[in-house]
Backbone as XML, in Angstrom:
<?xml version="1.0"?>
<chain id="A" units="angstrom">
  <residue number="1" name="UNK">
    <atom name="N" x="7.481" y="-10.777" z="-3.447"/>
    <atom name="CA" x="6.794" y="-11.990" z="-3.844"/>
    <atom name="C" x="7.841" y="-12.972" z="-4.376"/>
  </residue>
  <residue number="2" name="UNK">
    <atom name="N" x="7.519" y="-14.109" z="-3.680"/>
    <atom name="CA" x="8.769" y="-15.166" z="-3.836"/>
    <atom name="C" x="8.278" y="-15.421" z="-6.012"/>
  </residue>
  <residue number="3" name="UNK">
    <atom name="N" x="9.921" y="-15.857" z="-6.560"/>
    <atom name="CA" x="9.464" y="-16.256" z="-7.916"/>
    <atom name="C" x="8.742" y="-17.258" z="-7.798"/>
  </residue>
  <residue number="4" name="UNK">
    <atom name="N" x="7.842" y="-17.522" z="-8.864"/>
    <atom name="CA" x="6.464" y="-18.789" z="-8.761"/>
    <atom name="C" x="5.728" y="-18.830" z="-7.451"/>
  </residue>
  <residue number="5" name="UNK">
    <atom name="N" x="5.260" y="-17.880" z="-7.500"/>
    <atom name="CA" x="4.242" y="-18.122" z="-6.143"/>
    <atom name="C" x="2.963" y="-17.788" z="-6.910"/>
  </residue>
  <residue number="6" name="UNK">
    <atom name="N" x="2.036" y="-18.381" z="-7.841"/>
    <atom name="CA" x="1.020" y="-17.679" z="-8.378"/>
    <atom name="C" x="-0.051" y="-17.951" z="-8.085"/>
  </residue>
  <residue number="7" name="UNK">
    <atom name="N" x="-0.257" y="-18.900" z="-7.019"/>
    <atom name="CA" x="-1.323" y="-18.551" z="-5.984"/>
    <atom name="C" x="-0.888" y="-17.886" z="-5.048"/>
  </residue>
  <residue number="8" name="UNK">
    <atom name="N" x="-0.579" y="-17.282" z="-4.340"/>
    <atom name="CA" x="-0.233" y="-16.098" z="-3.596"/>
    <atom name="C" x="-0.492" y="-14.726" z="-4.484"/>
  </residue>
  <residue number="9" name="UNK">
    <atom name="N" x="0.148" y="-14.568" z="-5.530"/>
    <atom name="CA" x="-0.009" y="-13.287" z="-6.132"/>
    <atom name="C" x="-1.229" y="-12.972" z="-5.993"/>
  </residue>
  <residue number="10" name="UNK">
    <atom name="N" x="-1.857" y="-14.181" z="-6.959"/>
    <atom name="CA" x="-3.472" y="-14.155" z="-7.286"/>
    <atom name="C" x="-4.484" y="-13.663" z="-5.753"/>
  </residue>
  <residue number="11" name="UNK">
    <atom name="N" x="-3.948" y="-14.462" z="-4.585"/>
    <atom name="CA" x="-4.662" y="-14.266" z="-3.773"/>
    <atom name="C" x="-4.413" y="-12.308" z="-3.432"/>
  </residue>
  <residue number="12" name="UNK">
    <atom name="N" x="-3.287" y="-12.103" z="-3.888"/>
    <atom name="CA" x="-2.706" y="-10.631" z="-3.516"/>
    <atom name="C" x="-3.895" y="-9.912" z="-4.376"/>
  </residue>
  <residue number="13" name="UNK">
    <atom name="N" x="-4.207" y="-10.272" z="-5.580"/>
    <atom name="CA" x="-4.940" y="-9.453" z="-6.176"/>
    <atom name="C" x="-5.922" y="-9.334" z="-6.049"/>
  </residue>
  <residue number="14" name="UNK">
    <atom name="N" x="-6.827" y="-10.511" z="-5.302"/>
    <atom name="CA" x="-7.933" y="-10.436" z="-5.077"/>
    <atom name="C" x="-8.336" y="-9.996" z="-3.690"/>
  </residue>
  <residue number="15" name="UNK">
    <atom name="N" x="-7.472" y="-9.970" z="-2.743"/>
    <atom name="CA" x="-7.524" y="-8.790" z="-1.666"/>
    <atom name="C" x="-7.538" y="-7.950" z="-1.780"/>
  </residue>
  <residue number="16" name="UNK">
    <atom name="N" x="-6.754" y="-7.220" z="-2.561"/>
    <atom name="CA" x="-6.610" y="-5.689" z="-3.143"/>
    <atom name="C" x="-8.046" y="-5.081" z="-3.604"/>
  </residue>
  <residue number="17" name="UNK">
    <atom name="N" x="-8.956" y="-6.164" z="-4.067"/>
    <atom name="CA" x="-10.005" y="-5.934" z="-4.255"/>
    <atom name="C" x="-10.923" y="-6.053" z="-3.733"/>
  </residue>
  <residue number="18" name="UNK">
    <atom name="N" x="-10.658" y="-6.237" z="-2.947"/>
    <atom name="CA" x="-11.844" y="-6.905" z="-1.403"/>
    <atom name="C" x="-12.348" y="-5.390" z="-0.682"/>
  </residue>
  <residue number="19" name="UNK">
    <atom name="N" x="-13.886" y="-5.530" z="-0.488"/>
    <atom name="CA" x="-13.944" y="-3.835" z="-0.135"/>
    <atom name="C" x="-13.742" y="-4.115" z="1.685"/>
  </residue>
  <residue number="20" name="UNK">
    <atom name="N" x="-13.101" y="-2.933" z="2.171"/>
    <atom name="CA" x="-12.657" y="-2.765" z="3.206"/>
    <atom name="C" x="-13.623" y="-1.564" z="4.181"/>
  </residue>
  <residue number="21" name="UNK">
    <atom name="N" x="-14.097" y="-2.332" z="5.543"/>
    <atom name="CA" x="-14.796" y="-1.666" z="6.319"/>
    <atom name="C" x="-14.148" y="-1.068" z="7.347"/>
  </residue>
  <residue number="22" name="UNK">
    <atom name="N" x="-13.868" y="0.327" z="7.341"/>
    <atom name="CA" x="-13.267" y="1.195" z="8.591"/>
    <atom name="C" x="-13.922" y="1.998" z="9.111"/>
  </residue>
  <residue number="23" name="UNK">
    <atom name="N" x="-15.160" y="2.643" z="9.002"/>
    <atom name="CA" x="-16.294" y="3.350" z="9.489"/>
    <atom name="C" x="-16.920" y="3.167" z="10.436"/>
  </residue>
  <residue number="24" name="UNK">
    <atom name="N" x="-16.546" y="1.830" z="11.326"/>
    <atom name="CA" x="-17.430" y="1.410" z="12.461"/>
    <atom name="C" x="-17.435" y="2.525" z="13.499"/>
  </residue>
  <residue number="25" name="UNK">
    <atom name="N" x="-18.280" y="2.827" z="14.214"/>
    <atom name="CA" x="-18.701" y="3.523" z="15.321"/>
    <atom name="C" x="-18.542" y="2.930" z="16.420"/>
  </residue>
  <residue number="26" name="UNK">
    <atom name="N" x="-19.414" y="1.530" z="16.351"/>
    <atom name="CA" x="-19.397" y="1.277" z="17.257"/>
    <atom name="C" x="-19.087" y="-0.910" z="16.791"/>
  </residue>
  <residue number="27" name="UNK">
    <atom name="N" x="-19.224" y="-2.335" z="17.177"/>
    <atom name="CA" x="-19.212" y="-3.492" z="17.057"/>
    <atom name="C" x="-20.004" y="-3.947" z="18.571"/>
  </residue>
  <residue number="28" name="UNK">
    <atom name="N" x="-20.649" y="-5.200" z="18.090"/>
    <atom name="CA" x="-20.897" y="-5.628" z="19.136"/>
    <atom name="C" x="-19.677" y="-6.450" z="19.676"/>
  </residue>
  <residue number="29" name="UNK">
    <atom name="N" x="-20.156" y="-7.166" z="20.976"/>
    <atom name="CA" x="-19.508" y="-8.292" z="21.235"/>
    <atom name="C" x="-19.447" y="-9.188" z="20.577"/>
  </residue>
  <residue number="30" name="UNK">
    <atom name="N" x="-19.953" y="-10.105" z="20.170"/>
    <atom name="CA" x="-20.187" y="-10.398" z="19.379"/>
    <atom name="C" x="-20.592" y="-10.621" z="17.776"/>
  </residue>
  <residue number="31" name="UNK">
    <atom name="N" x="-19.952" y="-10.572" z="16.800"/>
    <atom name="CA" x="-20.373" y="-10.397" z="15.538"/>
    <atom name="C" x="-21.175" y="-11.631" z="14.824"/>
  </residue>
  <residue number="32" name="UNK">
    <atom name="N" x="-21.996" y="-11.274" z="14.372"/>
    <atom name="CA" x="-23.216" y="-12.074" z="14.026"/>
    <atom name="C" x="-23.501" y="-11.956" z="12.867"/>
  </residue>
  <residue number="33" name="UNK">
    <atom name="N" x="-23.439" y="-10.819" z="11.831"/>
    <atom name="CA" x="-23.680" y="-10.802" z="10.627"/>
    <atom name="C" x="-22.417" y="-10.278" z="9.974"/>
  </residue>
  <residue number="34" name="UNK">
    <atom name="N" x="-22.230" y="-11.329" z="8.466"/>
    <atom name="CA" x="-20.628" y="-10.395" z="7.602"/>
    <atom name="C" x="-20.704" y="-9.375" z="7.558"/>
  </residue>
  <residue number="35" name="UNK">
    <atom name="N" x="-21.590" y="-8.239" z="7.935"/>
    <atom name="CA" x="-21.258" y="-7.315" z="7.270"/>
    <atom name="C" x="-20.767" y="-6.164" z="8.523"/>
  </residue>
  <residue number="36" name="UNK">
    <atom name="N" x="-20.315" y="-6.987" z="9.616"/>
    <atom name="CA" x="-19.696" y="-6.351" z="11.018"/>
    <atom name="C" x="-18.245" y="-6.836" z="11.004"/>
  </residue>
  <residue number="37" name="UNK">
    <atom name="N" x="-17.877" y="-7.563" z="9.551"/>
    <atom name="CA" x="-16.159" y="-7.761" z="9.565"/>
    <atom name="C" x="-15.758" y="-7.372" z="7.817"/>
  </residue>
  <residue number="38" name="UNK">
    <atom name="N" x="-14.950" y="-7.565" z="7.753"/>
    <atom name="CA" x="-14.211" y="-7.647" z="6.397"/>
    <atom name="C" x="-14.223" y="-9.166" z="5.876"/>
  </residue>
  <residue number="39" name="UNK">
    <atom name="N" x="-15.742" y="-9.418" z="5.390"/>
    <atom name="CA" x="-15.892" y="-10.960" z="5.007"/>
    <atom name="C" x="-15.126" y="-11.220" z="3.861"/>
  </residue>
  <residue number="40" name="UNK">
    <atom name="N" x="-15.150" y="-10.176" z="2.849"/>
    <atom name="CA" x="-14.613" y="-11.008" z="1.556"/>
    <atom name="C" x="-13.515" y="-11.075" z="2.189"/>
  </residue>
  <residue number="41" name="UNK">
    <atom name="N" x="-12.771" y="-10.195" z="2.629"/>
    <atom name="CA" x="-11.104" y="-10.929" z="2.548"/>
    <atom name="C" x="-10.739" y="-11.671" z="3.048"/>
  </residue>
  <residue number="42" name="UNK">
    <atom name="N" x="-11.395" y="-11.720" z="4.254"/>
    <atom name="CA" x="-11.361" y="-13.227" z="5.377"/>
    <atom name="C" x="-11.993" y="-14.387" z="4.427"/>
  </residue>
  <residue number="43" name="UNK">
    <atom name="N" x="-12.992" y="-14.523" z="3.608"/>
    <atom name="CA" x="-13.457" y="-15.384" z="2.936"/>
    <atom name="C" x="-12.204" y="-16.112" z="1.865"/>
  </residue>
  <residue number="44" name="UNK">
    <atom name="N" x="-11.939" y="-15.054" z="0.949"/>
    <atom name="CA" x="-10.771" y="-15.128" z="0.321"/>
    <atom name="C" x="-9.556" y="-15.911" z="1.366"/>
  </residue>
  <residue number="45" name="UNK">
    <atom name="N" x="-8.938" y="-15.505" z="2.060"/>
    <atom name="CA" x="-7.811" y="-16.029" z="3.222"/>
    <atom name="C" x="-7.729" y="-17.438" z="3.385"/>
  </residue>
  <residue number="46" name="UNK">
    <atom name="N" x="-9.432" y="-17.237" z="3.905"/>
    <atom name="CA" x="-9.304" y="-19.015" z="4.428"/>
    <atom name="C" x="-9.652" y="-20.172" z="3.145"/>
  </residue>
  <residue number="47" name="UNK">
    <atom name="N" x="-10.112" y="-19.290" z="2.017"/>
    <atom name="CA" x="-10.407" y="-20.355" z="1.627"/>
    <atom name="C" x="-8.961" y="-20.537" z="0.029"/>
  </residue>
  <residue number="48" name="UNK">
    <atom name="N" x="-8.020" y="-19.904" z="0.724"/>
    <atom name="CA" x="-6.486" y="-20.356" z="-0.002"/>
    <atom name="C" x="-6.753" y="-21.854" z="-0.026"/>
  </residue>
  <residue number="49" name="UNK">
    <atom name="N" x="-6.150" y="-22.706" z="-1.171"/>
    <atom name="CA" x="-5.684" y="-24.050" z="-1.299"/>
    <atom name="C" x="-4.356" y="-24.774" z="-1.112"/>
  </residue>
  <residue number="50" name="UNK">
    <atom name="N" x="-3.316" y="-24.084" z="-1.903"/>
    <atom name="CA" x="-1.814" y="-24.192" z="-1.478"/>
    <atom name="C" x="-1.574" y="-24.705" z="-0.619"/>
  </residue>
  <residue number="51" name="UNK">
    <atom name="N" x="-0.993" y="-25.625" z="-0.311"/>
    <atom name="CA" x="-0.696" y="-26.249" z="1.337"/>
    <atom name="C" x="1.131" y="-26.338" z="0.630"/>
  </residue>
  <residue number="52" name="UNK">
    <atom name="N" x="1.948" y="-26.267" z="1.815"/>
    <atom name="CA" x="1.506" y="-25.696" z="3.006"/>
    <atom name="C" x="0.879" y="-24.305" z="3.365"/>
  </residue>
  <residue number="53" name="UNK">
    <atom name="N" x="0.246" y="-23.953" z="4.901"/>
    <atom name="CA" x="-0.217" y="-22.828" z="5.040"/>
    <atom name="C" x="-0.095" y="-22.991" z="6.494"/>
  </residue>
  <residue number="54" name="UNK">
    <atom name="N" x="0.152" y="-21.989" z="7.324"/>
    <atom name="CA" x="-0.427" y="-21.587" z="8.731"/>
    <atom name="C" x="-0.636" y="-20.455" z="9.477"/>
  </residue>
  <residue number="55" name="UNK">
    <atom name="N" x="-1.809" y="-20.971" z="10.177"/>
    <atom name="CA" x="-2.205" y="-19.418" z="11.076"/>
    <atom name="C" x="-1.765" y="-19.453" z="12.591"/>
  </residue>
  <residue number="56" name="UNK">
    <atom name="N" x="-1.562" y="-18.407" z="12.731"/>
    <atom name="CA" x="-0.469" y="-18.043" z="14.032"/>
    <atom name="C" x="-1.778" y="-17.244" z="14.841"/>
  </residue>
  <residue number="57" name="UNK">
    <atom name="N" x="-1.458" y="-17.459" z="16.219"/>
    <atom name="CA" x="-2.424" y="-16.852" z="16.996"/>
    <atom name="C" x="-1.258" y="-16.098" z="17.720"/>
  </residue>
  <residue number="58" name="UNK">
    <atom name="N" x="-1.792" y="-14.821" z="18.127"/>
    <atom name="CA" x="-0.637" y="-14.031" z="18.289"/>
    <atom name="C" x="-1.423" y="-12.537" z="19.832"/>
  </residue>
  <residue number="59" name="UNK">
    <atom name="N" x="-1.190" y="-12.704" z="20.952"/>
    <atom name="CA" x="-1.674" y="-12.126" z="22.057"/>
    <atom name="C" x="-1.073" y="-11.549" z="22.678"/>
  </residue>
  <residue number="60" name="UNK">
    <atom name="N" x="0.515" y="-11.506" z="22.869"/>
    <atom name="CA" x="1.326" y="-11.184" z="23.947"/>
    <atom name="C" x="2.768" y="-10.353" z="22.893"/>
  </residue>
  <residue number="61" name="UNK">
    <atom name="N" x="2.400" y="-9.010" z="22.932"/>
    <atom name="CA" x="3.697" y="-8.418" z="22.320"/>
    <atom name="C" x="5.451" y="-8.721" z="23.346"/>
  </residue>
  <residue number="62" name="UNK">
    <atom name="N" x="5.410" y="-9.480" z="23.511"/>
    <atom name="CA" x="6.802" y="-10.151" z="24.411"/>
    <atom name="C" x="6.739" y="-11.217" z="23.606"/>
  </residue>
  <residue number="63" name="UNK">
    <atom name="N" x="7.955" y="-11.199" z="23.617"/>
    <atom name="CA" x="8.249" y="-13.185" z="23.356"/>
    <atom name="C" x="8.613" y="-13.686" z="21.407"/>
  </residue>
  <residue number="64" name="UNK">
    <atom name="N" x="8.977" y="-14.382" z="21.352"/>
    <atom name="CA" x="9.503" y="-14.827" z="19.924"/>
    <atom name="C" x="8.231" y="-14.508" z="18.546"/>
  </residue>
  <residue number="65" name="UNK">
    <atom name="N" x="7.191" y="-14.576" z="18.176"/>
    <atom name="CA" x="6.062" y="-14.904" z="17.790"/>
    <atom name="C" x="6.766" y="-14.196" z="16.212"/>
  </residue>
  <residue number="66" name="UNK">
    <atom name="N" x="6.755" y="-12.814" z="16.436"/>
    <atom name="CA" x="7.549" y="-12.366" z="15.205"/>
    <atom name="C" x="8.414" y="-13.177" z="15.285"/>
  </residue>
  <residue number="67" name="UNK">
    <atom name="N" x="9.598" y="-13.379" z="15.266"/>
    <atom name="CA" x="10.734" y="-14.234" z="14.588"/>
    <atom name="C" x="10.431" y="-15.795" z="14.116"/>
  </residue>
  <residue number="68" name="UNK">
    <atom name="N" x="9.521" y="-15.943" z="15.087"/>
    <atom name="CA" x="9.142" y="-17.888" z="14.690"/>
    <atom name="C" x="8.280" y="-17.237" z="13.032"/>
  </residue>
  <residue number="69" name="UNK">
    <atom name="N" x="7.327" y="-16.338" z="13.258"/>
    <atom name="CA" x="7.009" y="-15.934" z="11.602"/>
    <atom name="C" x="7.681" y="-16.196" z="10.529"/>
  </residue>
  <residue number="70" name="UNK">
    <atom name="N" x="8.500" y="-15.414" z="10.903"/>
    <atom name="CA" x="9.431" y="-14.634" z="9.477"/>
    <atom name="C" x="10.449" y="-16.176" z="9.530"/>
  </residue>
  <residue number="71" name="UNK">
    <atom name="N" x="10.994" y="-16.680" z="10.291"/>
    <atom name="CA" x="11.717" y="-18.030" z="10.079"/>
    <atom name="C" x="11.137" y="-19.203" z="9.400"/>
  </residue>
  <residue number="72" name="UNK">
    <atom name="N" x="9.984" y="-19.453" z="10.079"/>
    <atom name="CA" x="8.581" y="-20.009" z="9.242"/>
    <atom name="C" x="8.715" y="-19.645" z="7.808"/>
  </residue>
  <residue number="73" name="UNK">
    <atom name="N" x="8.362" y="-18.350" z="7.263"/>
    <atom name="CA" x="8.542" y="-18.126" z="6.132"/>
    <atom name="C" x="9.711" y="-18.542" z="5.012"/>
  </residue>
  <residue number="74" name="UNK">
    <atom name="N" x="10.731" y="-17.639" z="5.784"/>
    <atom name="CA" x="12.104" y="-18.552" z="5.210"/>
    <atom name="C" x="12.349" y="-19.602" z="4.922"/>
  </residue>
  <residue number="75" name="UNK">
    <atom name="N" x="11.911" y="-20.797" z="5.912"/>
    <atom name="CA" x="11.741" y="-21.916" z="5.607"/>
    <atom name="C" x="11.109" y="-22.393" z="4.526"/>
  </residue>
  <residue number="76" name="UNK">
    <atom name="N" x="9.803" y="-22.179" z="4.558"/>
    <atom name="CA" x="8.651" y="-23.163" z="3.724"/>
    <atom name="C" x="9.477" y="-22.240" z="2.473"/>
  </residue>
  <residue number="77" name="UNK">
    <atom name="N" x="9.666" y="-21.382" z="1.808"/>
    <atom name="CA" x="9.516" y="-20.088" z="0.600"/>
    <atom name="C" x="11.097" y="-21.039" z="0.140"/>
  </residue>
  <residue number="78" name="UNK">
    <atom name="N" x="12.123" y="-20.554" z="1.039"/>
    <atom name="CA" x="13.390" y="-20.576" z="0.396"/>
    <atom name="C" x="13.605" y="-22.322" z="0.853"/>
  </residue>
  <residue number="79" name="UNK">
    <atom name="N" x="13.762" y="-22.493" z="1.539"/>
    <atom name="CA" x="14.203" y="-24.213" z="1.882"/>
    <atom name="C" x="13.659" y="-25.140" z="1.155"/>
  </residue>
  <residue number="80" name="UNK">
    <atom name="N" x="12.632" y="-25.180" z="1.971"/>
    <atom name="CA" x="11.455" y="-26.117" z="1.156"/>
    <atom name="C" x="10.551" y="-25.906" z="-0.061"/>
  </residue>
  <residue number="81" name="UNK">
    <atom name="N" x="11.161" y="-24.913" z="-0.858"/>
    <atom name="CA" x="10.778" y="-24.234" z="-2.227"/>
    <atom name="C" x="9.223" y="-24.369" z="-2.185"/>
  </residue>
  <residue number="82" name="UNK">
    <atom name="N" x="8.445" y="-23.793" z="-1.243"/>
    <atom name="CA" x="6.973" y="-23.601" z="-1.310"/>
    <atom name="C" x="6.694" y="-22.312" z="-1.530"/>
  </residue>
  <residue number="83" name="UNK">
    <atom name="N" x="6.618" y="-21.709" z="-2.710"/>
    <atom name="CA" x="6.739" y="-20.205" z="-3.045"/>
    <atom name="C" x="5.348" y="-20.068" z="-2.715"/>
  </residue>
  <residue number="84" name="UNK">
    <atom name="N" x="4.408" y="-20.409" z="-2.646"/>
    <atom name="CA" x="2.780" y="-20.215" z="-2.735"/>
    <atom name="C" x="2.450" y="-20.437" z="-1.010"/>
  </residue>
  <residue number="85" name="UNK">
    <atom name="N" x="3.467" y="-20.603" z="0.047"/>
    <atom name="CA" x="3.108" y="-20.873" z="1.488"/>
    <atom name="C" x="2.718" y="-19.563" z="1.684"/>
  </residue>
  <residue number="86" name="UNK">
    <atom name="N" x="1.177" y="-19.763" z="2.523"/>
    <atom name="CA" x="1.019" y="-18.470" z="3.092"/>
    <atom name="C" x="0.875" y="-18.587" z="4.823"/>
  </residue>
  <residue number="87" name="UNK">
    <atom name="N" x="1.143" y="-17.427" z="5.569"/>
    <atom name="CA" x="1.157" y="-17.658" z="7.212"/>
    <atom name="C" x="0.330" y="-16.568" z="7.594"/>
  </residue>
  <residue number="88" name="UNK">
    <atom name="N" x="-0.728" y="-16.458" z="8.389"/>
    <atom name="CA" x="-1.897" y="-15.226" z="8.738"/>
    <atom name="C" x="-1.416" y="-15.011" z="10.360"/>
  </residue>
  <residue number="89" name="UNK">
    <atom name="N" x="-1.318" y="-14.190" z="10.606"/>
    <atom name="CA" x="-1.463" y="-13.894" z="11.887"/>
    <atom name="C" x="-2.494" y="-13.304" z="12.535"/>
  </residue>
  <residue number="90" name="UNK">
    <atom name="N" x="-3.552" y="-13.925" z="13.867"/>
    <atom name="CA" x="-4.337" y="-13.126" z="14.351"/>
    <atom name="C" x="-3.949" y="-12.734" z="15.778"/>
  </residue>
  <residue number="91" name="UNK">
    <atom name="N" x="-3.761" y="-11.330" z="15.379"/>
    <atom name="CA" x="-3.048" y="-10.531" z="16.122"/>
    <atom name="C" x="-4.061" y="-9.704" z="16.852"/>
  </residue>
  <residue number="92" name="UNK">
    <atom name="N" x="-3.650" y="-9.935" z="18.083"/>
    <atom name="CA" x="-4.311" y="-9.088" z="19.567"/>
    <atom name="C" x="-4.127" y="-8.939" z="20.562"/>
  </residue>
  <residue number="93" name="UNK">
    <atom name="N" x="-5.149" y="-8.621" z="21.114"/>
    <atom name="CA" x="-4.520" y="-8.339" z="23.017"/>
    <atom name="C" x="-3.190" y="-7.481" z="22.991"/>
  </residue>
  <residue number="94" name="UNK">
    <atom name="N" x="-2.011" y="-7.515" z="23.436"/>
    <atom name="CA" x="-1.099" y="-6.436" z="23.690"/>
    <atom name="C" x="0.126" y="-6.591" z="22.406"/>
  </residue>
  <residue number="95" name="UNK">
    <atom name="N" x="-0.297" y="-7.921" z="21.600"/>
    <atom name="CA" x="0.674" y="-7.738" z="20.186"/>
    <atom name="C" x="0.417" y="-6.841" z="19.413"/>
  </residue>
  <residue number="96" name="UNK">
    <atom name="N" x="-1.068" y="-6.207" z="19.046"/>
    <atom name="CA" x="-1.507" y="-5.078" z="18.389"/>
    <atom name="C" x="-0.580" y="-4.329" z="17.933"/>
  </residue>
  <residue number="97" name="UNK">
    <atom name="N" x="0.558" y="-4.167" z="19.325"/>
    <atom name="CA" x="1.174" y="-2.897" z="19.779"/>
    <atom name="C" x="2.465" y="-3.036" z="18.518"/>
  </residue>
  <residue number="98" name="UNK">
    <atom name="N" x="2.799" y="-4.411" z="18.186"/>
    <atom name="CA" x="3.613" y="-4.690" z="17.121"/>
    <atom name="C" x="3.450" y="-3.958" z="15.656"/>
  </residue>
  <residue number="99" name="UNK">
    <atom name="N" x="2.081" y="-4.243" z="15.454"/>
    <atom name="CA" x="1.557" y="-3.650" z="13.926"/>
    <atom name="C" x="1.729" y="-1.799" z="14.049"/>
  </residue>
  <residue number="100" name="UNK">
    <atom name="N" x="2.151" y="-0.999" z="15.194"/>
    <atom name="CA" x="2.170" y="0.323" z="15.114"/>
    <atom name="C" x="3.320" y="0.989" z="14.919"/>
  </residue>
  <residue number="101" name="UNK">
    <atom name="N" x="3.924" y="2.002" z="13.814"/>
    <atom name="CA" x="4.937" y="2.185" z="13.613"/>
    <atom name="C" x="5.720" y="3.391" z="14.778"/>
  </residue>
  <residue number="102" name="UNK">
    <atom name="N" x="6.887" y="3.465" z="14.575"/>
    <atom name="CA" x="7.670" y="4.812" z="15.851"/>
    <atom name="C" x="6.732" y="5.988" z="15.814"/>
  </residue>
  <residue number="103" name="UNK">
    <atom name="N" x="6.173" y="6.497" z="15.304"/>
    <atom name="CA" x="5.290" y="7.751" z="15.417"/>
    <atom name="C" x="4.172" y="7.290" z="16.283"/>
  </residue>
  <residue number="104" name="UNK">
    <atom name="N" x="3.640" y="6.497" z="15.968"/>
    <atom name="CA" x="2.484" y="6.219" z="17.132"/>
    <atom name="C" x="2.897" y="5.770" z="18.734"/>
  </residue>
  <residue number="105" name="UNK">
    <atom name="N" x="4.115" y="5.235" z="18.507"/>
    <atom name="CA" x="4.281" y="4.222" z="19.720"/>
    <atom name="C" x="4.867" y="6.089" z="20.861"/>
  </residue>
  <residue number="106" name="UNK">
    <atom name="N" x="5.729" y="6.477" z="19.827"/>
    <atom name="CA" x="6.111" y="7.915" z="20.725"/>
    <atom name="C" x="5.012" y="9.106" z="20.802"/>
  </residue>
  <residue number="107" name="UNK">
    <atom name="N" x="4.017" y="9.201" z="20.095"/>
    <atom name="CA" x="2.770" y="10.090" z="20.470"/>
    <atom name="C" x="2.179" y="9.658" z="21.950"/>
  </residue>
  <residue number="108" name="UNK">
    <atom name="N" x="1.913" y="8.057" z="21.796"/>
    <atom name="CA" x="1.112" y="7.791" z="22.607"/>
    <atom name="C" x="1.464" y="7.087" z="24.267"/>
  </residue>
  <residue number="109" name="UNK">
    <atom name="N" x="3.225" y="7.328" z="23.771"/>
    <atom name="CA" x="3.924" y="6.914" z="24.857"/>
    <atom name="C" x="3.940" y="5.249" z="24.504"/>
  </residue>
  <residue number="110" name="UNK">
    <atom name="N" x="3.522" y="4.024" z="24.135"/>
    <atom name="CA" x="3.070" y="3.112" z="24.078"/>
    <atom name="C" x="4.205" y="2.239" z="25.039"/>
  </residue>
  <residue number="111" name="UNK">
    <atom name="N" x="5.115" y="2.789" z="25.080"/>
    <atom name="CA" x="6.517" y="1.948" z="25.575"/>
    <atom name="C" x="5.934" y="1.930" z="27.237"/>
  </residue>
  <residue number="112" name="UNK">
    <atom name="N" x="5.208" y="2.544" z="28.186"/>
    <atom name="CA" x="5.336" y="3.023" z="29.416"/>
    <atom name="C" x="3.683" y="1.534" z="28.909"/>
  </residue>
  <residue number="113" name="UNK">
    <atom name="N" x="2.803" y="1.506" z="28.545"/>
    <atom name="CA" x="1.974" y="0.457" z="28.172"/>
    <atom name="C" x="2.200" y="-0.767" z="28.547"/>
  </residue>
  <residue number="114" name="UNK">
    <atom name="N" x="3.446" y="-0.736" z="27.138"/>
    <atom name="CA" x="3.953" y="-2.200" z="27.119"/>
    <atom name="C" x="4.471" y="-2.853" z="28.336"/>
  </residue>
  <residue number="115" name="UNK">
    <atom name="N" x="5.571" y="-1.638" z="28.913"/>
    <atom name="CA" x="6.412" y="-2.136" z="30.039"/>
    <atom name="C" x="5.160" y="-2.759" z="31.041"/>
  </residue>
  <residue number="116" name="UNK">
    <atom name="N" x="4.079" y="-2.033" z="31.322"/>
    <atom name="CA" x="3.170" y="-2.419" z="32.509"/>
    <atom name="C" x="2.269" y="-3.843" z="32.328"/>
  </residue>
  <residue number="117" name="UNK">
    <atom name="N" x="1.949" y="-4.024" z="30.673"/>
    <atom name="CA" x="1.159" y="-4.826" z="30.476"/>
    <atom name="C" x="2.221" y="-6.356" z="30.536"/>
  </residue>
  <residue number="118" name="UNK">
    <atom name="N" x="3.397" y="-6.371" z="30.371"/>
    <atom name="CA" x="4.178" y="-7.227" z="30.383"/>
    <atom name="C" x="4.629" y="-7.743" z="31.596"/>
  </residue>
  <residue number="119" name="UNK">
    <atom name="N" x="4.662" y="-7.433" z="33.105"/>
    <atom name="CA" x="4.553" y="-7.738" z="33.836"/>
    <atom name="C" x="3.941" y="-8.966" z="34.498"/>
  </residue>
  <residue number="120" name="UNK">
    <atom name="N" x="4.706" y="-9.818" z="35.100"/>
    <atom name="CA" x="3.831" y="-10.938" z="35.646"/>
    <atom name="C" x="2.734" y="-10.579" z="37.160"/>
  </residue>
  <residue number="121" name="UNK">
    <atom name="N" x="1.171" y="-11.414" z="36.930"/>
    <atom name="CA" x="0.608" y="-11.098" z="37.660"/>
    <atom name="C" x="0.796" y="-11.964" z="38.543"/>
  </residue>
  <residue number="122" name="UNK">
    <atom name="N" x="0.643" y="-10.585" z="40.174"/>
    <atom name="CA" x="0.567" y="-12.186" z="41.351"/>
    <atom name="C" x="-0.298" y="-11.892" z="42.283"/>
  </residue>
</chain>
């Protein structure tokens, strides 16, 4: 935690407290009622004040997306002394594969995945 970031902390603490749904069986296509996501924390997220802030849409595990992040960060935190900048990523489709550490990626082979899903279609 950057020094003086105390909206960020704060928001840290109040996630920490946010109750968390992992029990699903099954989701629709569609989600229609909060109680088919993790509303408080998403509630909490978006409704940060601090500016600056940005959300990253994130689909394709190829390509810069991590590094433009973490540079992003560097920037606003250390450069532009915005200790309270926060950046969300919504992460999917074949970036998923980013958030999984070496034990999963070698159980499940994930590398033979990636290589195929990365391919251009013709």
């Amino acid at each position: 935690m950057p020094p003086g970031a105390t909206h960020l902390d704060a928001l840290k603490k109040r996630l920490a407290q946010a109750p968390r749904r992992r029990d699903f069986k099954t989701v629709p296509m569609i989600l229609s009622n909060p109680a088919q996501w993790d509303h408080e924390a998403l509630t909490e997220v978006l409704s940060y004040r601090p500016v600056p802030r940005q959300a990253w849409d994130n689909y394709r595990h190829r390509g810069p997306w991590l590094s433009l992040m973490r540079n992003t960060l560097n920037t606003q935190i250390w450069s532009f002394k915005h200790p309270d900048f926060l950046a969300v990523s919504v992460t999917h489709g074949t970036a998923d594969l980013a958030l999984y550490d070496q034990a999963i990626w070698d159980k499940y082979q994930l590398t033979r995945l990636a290589e195929r899903s990365s391919r251009p279609i013709r």
